[in-house]
N, C-alpha and C positions, 0 to 999 in steps of 0.2 A: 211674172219674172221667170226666165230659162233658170233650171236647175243645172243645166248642161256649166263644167268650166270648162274654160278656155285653156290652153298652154301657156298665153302667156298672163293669162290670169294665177295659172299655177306658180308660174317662176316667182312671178311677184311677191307671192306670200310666202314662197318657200326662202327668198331669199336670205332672213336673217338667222333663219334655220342654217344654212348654208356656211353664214358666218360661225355660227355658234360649234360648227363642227370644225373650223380650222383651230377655234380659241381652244375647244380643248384639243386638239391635239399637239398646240404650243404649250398650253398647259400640262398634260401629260409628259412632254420632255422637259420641261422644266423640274417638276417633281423626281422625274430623271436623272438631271444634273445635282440637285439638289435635294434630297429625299426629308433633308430638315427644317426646310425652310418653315416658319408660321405658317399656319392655316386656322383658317375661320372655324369658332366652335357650330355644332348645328343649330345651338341658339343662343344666345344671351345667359351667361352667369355669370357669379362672383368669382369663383375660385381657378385660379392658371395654372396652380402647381401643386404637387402633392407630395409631404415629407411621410412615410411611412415607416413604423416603428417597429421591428417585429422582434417576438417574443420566443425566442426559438425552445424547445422542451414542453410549454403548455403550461401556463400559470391557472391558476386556480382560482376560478371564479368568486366560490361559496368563502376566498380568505380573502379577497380584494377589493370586489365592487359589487356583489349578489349576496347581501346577510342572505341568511336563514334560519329564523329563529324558531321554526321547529327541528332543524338538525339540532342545534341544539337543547330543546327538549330531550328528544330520542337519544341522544348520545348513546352509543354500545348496543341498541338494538338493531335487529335484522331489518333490512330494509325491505318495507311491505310491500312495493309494487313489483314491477315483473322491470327483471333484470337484465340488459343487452347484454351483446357482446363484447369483451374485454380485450386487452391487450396480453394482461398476465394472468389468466383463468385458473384457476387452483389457488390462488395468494389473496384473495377479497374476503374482508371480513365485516363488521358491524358497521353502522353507520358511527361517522366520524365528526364530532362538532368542529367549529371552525377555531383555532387557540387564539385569535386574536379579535380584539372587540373592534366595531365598528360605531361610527357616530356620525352626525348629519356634522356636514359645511356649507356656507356659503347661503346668499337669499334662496336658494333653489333649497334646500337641505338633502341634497343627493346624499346618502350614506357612504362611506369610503370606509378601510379597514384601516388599523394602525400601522399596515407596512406602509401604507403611503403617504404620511405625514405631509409632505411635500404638493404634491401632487391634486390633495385633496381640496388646496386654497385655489384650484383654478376650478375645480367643479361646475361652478357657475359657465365654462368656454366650453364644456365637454356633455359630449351625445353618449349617451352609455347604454349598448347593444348587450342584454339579457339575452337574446335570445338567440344565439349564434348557434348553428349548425353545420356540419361537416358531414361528409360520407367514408371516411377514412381514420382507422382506430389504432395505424400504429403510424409514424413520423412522415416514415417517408412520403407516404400517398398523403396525406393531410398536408404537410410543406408545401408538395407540388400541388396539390389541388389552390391550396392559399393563394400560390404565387403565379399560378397560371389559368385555374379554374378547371384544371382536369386532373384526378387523383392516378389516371389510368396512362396519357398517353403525352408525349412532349408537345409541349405547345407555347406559344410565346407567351414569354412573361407579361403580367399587367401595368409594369411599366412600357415596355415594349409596343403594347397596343397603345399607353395615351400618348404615347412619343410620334407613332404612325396617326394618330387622330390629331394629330395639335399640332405636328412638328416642335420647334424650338426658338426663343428670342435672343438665344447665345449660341452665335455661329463657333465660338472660341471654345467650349467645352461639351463635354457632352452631356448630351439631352437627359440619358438617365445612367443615376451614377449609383453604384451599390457599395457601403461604403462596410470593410471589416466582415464579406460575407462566409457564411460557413460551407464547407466544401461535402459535406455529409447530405445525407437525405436530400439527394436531386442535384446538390454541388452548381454547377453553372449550369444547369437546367431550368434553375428557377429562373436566373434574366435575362435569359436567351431569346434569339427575333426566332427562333423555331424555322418556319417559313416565311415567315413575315422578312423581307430586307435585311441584312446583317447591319445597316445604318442605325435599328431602330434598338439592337438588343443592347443589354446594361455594362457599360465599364465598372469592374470590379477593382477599386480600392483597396488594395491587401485582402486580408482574411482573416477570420476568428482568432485562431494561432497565432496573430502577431500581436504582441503587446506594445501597444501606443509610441512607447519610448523609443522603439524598435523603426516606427515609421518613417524618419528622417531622412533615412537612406533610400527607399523606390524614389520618394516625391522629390530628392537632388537628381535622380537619375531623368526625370521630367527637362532638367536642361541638359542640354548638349553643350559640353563645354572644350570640346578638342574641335568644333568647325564653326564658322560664322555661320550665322544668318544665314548670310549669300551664298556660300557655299553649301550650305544643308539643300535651300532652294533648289542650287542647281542640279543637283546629287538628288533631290526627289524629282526636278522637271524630266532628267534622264528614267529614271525608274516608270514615272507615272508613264511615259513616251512611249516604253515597251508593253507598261502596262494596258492601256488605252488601244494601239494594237494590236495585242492577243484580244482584248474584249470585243474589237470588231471582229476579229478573225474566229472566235467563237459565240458570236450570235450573244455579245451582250449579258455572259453569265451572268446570273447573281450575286453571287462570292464573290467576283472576280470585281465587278463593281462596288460593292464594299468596301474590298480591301483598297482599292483607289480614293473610296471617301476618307477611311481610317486614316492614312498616310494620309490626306492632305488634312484632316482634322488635326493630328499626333503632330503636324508642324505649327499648326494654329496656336496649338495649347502652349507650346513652349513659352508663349508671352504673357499668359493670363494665368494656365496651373498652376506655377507657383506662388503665387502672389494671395490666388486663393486657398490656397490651402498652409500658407502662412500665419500662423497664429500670435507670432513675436509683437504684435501690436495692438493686441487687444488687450483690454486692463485688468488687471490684477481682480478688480471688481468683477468683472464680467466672466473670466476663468472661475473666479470662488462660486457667482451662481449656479453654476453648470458642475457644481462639486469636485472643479478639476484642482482642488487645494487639499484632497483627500483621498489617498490612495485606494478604497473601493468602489470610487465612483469615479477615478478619473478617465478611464476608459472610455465608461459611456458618456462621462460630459464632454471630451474630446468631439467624437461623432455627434452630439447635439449640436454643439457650437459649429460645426463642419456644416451641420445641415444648414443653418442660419446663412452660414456665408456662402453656401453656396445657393439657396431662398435668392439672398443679395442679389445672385449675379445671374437670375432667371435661368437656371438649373429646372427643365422641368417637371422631373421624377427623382426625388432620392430618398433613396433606403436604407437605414442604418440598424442594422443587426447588432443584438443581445444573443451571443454565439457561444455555443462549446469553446472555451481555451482554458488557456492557463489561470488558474485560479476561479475556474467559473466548468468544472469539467463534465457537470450533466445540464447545466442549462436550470429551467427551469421543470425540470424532468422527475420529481421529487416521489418516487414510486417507496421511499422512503426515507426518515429523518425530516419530514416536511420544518419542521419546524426553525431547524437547523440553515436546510436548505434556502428555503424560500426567505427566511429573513436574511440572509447573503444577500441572495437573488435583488430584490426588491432593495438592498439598498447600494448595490449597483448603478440602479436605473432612475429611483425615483428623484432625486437630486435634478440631476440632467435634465428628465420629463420635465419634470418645475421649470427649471430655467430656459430651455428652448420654447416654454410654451411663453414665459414671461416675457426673454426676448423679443421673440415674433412680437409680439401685439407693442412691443415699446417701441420697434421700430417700423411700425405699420403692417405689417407681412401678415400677421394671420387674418387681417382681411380678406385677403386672395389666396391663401395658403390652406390646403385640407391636411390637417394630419390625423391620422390611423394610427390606433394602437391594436397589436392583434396576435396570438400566438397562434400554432395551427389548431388547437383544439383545448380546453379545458381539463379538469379530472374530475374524479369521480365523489361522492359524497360518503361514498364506503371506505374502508380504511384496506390500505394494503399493506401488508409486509408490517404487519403492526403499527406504524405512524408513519404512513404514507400514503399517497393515490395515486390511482391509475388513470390512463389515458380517459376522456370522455369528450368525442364530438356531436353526443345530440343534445347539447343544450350547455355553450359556455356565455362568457361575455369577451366585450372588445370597446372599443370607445372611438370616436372622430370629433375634433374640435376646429373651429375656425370657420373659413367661408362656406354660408351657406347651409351651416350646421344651426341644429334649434337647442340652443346650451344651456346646461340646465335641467337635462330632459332624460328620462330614463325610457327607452323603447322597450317593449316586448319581454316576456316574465320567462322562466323558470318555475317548474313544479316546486312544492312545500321545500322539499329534500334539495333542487337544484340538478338533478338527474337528467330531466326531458325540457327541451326550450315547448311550451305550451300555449303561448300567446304570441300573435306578431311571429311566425320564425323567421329567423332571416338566416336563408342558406349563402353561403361562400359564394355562389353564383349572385344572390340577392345584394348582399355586399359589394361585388365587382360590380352588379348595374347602377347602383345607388351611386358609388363614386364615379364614375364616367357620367354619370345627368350630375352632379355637382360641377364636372370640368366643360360639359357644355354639352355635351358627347350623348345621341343618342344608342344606348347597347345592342340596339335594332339592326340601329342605320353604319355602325361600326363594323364592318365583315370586309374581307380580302379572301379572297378565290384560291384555291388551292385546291390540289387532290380531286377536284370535281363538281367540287360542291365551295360557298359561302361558307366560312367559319368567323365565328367573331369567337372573345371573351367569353359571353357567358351561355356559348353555345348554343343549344335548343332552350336554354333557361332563361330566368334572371326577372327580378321584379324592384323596381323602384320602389322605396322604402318613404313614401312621400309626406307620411310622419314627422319624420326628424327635419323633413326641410324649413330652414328659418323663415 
């Protein structure tokens, strides 16, 4: 048999080759036109959506979900190992026991501490990350590292990325919504498209600063009540008209296409935002879960219950911030008065955590639904500033519960003392890979071109944590 091809032997086989290069480049305008539309995960999982809890300050591991009961042995002695770097170098003193006891829950008997009263009857839903790791020891770089995966340089948030990996099933609001975020330590850096599409980066829900009561008034301003409908239409058909081209007329900018999605999103929402972010019909029952019948938790039960309804309405990414405000002015930052502090802290949130996780599972959601509990970094097991601690990012905890998650299940340790993550680490990078292979998402096959080179998430990094998986 001749090894020789033919031409038109070539053509023939090349042919569907041929086709496959018009589809995608129909499909690349498509993506174009619509940069939200759904898209196929790279393989088969459970989980669509991701609610994210964050912890802003840095809660303390060794007092919530990591006993240690030889700190408490050593109480007031010098800590024996070799000591990193701090945040407030001069102000460290003895090792510090934890003032609250902890006790098993649940068929699993995970330990929990007594701030989380609440929180501890789900134990048996929740994955608890020992061994959490950062490369950044004071706010700022650990936030942005958290929220982007780089401690050092702006880059898109990790809502950002799963919104561009997954697009959306709710053309009517947006994809990822950050609800009450704080404008400190990276401010709107944390959910930003960076490079990535301004389609992809987070709409900010107020901010830390506002108090709940307060919110009434942006989410009225959601309707337009001085133009119809039709007249709004026509008043954006002219806008978008000029808008559209100047975009031809400069090569298709970036921004410039955004801002054409935004406005035609921002007219979309008018029919759906408020309705979701209406709370007047929910019952009295379901507000008391979520602690919203008690003035130190109504805050954050508000944004639980927000997260749920907007779960509901296939909301892909949302993130509800435990922020610097009023009545809450260092966070979970307690470099002194821990005691004080963190019992505030904790019961702010713990209530809420209870009930959005109850939620979800009563109305199906945390089947498909990953949530994250996570501050940027932990503290230390030395005492600062006489009953306090100090920042610690090599070795806190964090927790995920729901689809896909093995619950129940304690990952990766902490030293005696709770100082060094020593088993299992799981870096900030390892974290971001972990949840992108829960949403389908390989962190490999996740990169967008930029600057010259492939960038994803978790960078040059990142290792799937294949432990926890259910």
């Amino acid at each position: 048999m001749s090894t020789e091809l033919s031409r038109r032997y070539i053509l023939r086989r090349a042919a569907c080759g041929f086709g496959m290069l018009g589809l995608t480049g129909l499909m690349a305008a498509e993506e174009a036109r619509n940069p939200l539309a759904p898209k196929k995960p790279h393989f088969e999982t459970k989980a669509k959506r991701v609610i994210f809890l964050f912890m802003h300050g840095g809660p303390s591991h060794m007092d919530t979900f990591d006993p240690k009961p030889l700190l408490d042995r050593d109480h007031g002695k010098p800590f024996p190992g070799r000591r990193p770097l701090t945040f407030a170098e001069g102000q460290t003193g003895a090792l510090l026991k934890s003032p609250w006891k902890f006790a098993r829950h649940g068929q699993s008997g995970l330990p929990v501490s007594e701030l989380f009263p609440n929180v501890a009857k789900h134990v048996d839903k929740m994955c608890i990350l020992r061994s959490m790791v950062g490369d950044s020891v004071a706010h700022g770089g650990a936030v942005l590292q958290l929220h982007t995966g780089s401690n050092t340089f702006t880059r898109p948030g990790m809502g950002a990325w799963v919104v561009y990996g997954l697009g959306t099933e709710n053309q009517n609001l947006p994809a990822y919504i950050t609800i009450k975020p704080g404008l400190s330590h990276g401010g709107a850096k944390n959910w930003s498209s960076a490079f990535l599409p301004a389609a992809y980066q987070g709409t900010a829900v107020a901010h830390g600063g506002i108090k709940v009561e307060d919110l009434h008034e942006p989410i009225e301003h959601l309707k337009n009540k001085g133009l119809s409908n039709e007249q709004q239409r026509y008043e954006l058909d002219m806008i978008q008209k000029m808008n559209r081209w100047s975009a031809e007329r400069w090569n298709h900018d970036p921004e410039l296409e955004g801002r054409i999605q935004q406005f035609e999103l921002a007219f979309r929402m008018q029919s759906v935002a408020p309705e979701a972010f209406d709370i007047s019909k929910e019952s009295e029952a379901t507000k008391k879960l979520y602690g919203m019948d008690e003035a130190i938790s109504r805050d954050f039960g508000w944004q639980c219950l927000m997260a749920r309804r907007l779960a509901q309405r296939d909301v892909r990414f949302i993130q509800i911030n435990h922020e610097y405000g009023p009545g809450n002015e260092v966070g979970w930052d307690a470099h002194s008065e821990l005691i004080r502090l963190h019992t505030r802290t904790a019961a702010m949130v713990d209530k809420p955590i209870s009930g959005l996780l109850a939620d979800l599972d009563a109305h199906g959601l945390l089947k498909d639904t990953l949530v994250v509990w996570s501050g940027e970094f932990g503290r230390t097991p030395i005492a600062q500033a006489g009953d306090g601690r100090d920042h610690n990012p090599y070795g806190y905890s964090a927790w995920m519960a729901g689809a896909g998650v093995k619950g129940g299940f304690a990952y990766g340790a902490t030293d005696d003392y709770g100082y060094y993550a020593v088993e299992d680490r799981m870096h900030i990078n390892d974290m971001h890979a972990t949840m992108l292979h829960l949403l389908g998402l390989d962190h490999l096959r996740l990169t967008y071109f930029h600057g010259g080179r492939n960038h994803r998430l978790t960078d040059v990094h990142g290792n799937v944590a294949t432990k926890i998986l259910a």
